[in-house]
ZATI-718927 format. One record per residue (C-alpha): residue in three letters; z, y, x. Coordinates in steps of 0.02 Angstrom, whole numbers, plus 50000, padded with zeros to 5 digits. Layout:
! residues N
ALAZYX
...
//
This chain:
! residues 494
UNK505135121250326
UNK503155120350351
UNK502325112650502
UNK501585126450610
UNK499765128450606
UNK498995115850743
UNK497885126550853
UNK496875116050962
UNK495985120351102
UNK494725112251238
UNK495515112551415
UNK494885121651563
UNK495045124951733
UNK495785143651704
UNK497475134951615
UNK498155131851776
UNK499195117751745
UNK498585101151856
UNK497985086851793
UNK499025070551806
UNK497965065251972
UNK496225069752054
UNK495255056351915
UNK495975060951766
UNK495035077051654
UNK495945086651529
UNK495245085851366
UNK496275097051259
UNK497725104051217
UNK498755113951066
UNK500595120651073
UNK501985108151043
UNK503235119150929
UNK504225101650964
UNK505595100251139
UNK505105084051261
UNK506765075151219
UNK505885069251047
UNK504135066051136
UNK504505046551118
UNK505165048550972
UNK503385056450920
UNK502335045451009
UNK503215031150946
UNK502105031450784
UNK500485031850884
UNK501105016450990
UNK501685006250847
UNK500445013750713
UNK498715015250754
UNK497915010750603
UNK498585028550537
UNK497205035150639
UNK495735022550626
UNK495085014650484
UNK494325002750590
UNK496064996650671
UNK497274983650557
UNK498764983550647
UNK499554981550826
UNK500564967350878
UNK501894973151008
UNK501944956751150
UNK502934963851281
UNK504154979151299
UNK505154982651469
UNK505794993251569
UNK505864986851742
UNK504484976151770
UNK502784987351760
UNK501114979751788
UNK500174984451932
UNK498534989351813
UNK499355007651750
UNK499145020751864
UNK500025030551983
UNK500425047151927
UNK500805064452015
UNK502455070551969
UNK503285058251833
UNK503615039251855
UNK503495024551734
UNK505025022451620
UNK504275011051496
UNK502854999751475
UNK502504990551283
UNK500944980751263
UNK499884977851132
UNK498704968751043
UNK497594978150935
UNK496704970050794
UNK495254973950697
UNK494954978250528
UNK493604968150518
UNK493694953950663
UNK492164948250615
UNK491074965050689
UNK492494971750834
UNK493464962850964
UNK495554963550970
UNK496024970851138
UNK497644970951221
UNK498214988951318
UNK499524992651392
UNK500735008051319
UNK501825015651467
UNK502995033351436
UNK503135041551612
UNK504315057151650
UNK505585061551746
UNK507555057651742
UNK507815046651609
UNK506705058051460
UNK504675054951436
UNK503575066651432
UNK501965055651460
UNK501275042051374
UNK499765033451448
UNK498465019151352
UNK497735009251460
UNK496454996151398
UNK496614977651455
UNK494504973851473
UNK494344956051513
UNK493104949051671
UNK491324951351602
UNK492014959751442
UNK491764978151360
UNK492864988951264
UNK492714987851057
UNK491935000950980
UNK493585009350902
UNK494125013051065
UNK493515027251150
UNK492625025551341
UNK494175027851440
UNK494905018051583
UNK496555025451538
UNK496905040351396
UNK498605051851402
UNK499595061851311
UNK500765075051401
UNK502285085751333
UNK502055101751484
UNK503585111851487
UNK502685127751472
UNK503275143251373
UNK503005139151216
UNK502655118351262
UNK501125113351246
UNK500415094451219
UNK498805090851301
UNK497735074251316
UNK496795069051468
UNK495695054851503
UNK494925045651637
UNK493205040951581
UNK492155024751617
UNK490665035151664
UNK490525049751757
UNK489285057951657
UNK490345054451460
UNK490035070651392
UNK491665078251329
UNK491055093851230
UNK491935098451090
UNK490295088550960
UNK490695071851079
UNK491535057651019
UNK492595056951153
UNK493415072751105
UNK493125072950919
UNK494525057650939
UNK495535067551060
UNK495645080550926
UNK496275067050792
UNK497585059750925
UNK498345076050959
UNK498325082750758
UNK499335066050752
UNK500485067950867
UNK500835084250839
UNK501315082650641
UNK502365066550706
UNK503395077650829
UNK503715091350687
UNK504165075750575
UNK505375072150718
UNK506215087850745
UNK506255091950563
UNK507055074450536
UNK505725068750414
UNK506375054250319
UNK504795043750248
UNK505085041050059
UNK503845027350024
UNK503905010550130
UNK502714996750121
UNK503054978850162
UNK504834979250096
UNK504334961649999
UNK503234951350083
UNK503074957050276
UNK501384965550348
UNK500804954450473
UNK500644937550350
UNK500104948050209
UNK498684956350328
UNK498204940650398
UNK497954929550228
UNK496884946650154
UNK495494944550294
UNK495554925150237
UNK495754928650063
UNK494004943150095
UNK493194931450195
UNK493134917850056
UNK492654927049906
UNK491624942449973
UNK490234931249904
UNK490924936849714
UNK490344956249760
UNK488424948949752
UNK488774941449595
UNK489564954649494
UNK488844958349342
UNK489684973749289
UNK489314992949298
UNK490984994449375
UNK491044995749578
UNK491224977049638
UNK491904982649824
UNK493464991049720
UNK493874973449588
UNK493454960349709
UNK494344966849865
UNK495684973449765
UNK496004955949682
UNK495954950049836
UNK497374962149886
UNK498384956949736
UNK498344940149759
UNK498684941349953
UNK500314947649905
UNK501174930349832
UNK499804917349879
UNK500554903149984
UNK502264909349948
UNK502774896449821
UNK502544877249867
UNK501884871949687
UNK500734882149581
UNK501584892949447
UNK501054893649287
UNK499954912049278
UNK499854924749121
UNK498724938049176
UNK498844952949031
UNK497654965449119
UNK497034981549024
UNK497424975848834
UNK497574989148748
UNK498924990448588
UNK498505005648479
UNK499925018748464
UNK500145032948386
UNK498595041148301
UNK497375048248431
UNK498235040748597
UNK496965027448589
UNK495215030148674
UNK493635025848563
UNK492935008348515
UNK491805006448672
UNK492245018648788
UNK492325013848984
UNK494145015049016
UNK494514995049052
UNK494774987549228
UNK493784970849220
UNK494894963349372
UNK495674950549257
UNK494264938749274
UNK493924941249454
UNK496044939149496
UNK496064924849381
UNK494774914749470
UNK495204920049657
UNK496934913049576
UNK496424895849505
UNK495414893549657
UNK496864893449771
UNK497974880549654
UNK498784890649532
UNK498634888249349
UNK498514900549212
UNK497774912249085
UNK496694929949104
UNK496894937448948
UNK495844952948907
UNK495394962148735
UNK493764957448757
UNK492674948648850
UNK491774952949002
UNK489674950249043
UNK490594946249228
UNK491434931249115
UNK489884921149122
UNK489324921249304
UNK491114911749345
UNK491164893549349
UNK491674882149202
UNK493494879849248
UNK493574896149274
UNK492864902149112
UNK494084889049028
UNK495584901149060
UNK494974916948998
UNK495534921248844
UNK495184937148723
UNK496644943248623
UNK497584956648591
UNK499434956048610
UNK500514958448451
UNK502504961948524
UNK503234957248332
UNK502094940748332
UNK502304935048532
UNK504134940348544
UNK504664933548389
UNK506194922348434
UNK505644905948450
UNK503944908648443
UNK502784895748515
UNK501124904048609
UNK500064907048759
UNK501154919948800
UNK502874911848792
UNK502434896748896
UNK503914891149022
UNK504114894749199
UNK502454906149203
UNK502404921749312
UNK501884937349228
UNK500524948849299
UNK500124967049207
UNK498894972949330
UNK498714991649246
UNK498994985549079
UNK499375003849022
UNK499905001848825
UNK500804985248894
UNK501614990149045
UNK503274994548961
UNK502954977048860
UNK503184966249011
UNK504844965949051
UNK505134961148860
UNK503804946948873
UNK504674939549035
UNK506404942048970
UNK506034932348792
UNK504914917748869
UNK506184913449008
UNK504704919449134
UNK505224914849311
UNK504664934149355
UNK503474945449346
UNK502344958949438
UNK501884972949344
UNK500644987349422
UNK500755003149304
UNK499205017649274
UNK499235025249111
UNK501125029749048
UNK501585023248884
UNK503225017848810
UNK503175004948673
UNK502175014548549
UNK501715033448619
UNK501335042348758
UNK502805044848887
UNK503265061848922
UNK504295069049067
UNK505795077248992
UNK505705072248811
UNK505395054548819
UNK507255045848780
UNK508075035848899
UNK508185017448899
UNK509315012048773
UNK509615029748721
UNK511055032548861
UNK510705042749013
UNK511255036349197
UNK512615045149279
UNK511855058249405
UNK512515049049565
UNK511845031449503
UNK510205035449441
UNK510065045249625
UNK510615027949694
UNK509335017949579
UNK507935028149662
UNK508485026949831
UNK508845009149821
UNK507155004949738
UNK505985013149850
UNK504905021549701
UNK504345035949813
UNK505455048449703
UNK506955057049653
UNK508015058049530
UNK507585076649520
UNK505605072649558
UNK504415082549408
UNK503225071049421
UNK502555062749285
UNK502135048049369
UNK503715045549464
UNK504605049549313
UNK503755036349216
UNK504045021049380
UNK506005028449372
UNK505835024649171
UNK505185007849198
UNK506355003649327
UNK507855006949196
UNK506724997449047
UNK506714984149151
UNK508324982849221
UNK508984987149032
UNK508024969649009
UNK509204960449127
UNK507854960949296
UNK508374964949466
UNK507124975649521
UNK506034977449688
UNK504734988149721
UNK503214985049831
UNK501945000849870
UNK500314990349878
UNK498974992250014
UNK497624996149885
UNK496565012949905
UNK497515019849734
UNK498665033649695
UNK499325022449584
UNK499815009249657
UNK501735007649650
UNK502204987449598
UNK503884985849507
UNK504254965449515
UNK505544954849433
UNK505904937549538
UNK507824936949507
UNK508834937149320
UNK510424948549349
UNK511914948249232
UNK512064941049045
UNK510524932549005
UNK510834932948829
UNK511524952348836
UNK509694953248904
UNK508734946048747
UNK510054956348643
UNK509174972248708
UNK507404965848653
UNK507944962648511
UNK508674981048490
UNK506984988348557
UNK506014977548459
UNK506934982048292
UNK506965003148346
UNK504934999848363
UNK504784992748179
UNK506045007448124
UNK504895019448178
UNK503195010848097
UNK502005018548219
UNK501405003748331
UNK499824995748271
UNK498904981448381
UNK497304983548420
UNK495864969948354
UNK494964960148484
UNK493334967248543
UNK491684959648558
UNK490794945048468
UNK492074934548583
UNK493504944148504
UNK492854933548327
UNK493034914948392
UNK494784920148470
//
């Protein structure tokens, strides 16, 4: 089914329907295509949500939800009473430039089903409203049981004279509110069931809260950087990353950070000597990293101009190498790779994505967090429909569905995708390898930015290294892998 056009218009005094009470001023107003029973179930989104429809908003924190006693700061309206009242704490993006601000959330209607949901800012003695909220004592949104329904917003502005033509800000973010809530009531009565989650590893709120710290304290790195790349993108984004386990574990882990090496496959799959198509976030993770306790390793084919502006310490733990699977996963093999207890990282390691769950399984990692671009298996491209199942057997139809479903990889079993096809791949690679596997949709602005992670060993260990082994031997069958040299005058000394 497809969501029906939204068709917007700016109210007037010809509609003939009344406002909700002699202050408040329609603003405007589309058709609903959506019945009032699942108006809270539509508004719901905007009430819990708001940072869906302001990039300057991080979150809201719900403090109080009831349904009996209603403070005496929401108004009085004509024709519906107060069912429901939830208030909120919003909270800046960046806390730094706006204010938080507490409002009050209350669904009015009649019976027992809402039709109404007011906002109504909490401004404190002496205090203003934040600049991502618009100039409104109190802002609604109404479900009118007209033929067809229609939705409408009306506001009660500060100032008499707050212009609210259709170029105004004031109605520019009426316009947004209602596009909202009008795709969330289709989603509603079309029973839209969200395929990708977010949070399902470490919860919002603490990961949200230790990113504005974790900004904060190394937004000084962005004036530093010393690469063409975009330092906003690898310094924020690191940031991100490491916001995501920091303070988790009570004693530093041992780190291997394999970002962007690139092993040379078949003939041609490999970009040119030189060409631009490396992340330089391993140095910027690693010392964000070492800075908050943790010990370990950024390894990179080649070194970095960025490399030098770090400190000393930091400098001491990047290393330039390129990873050899027959040399590192040799059993028994004694390296900077294989060292015990560490925790794995392939932050887009493209050629080595598909190596990581290998690498983790043979040194005994205790996990691993791998973040795939490019789609490679060990030694070629991967491609959708003719790249072989793990192992070389294909899931039954009902479990791979449940593999999906249970993974959250923001697919299907029957998805064309290349991408998807390629995290559903990895998810059997790596479960092939003896992981239980999670999956975390990271708050980074990427399309690719599915995490596949491996915390917990599941089954036979040893059945486990038994399938390296098998992969590793089907690799050297086929005589096409070839590791790439180190890079650089750095790549020499390494």
């Amino acid at each position: 089914m497809t969501r029906p056009r939204f068709e917007p218009s700016p109210c007037s005094n010809a509609s003939g329907i009344p406002a909700l009470g002699s202050h408040w001023m329609p603003l405007i107003s589309a058709p609903a295509d959506f019945p009032a029973e699942i108006f809270e179930t539509a508004v719901s989104q905007l009430i819990y949500h708001p940072e869906y429809n302001s990039t300057l908003i991080l979150r809201s924190d719900i403090l109080s939800d009831t349904t009996l006693d209603f403070p005496t700061s929401i108004p009085t309206l004509d024709g519906v009473v107060p069912l429901r009242n939830i208030q909120r704490r919003l909270l800046p993006r960046r806390p730094g430039r706006d204010a938080a601000l507490e409002q009050h959330c209350t669904l009015y209607g009649s019976d027992t089903v809402a039709n109404t949901l007011v906002l109504t800012p909490i401004i404190p003695s002496g205090g203003s409203l934040p600049y991502y909220h618009p100039a409104v004592s109190h802002l609604a949104f109404r479900h009118i049981a007209t033929a067809p329904p229609t939705i409408r917003i009306e506001v009660v502005p500060l100032s008499s004279d707050s212009s609210m033509d259709p170029g105004s800000r004031l109605y520019r973010t009426g316009l947004s509110l209602l596009d909202a809530l009008h795709r969330y009531g289709w989603g509603a009565l079309t029973n839209y069931k969200k395929r990708v989650h977010h949070d399902c590893i470490v919860p919002r709120e603490p990961y949200q809260d230790l990113y504005l710290i974790m900004r904060e304290r190394f937004k000084g790195l962005v004036d530093t950087w010393a690469e063409s790349t975009d330092p906003l993108k690898h310094v924020f984004e690191a940031s991100r990353h490491s916001s995501s386990f920091s303070g988790k574990t009570p004693t530093p882990r041992l780190l291997l950070l394999m970002s962007l090496q690139k092993s040379r496959g078949a003939a041609g799959d490999v970009p040119p000597e030189g060409s631009s198509t490396s992340d330089v976030a391993t140095a910027s993770l690693t010392h964000i990293l070492l800075s908050c306790g943790y010990a370990g390793l950024g390894i990179d084919l080649r070194a970095r101009v960025s490399w030098q502006t770090y400190p000393t310490h930091t400098q001491a733990h990047l290393r330039v190498d390129a990873f050899d699977p027959h040399i590192v996963l040799a059993v028994g093999a004694a390296n900077m790779y294989t060292a015990p207890g560490q925790f794995i990282i392939a932050n887009h390691a493209d050629e080595l994505t598909p190596w990581t769950p290998l690498l983790a399984t043979r040194a005994r990692a205790s996990g691993f967090l791998s973040i795939p671009c490019c789609a490679w298996t060990f030694d070629a491209r991967f491609e959708r429909g003719k790249t072989a199942a793990v192992g070389g057997t294909n899931d039954d139809a009902d479990e791979l569905a449940a593999l999906v479903e249970s993974l959250n990889l923001g697919a299907d079993s029957g998805n064309t995708s290349g991408y998807a096809q390629y995290r559903i791949w990895l998810a059997q690679l790596h479960r092939h390898c003896g992981w239980e596997i999670e999956c975390e949709v990271l708050r980074i602005p990427s399309t690719r930015n599915w995490a596949l992670v491996g915390r917990r060993r599941m089954g036979d260990e040893e059945e486990g290294q038994a399938n390296v082994d098998a992969i590793l031997q089907s690799v050297r069958d086929r005589g096409i892998f070839k590791t790439r040299t180190p890079e650089g005058k750095a790549g020499k000394d390494h």
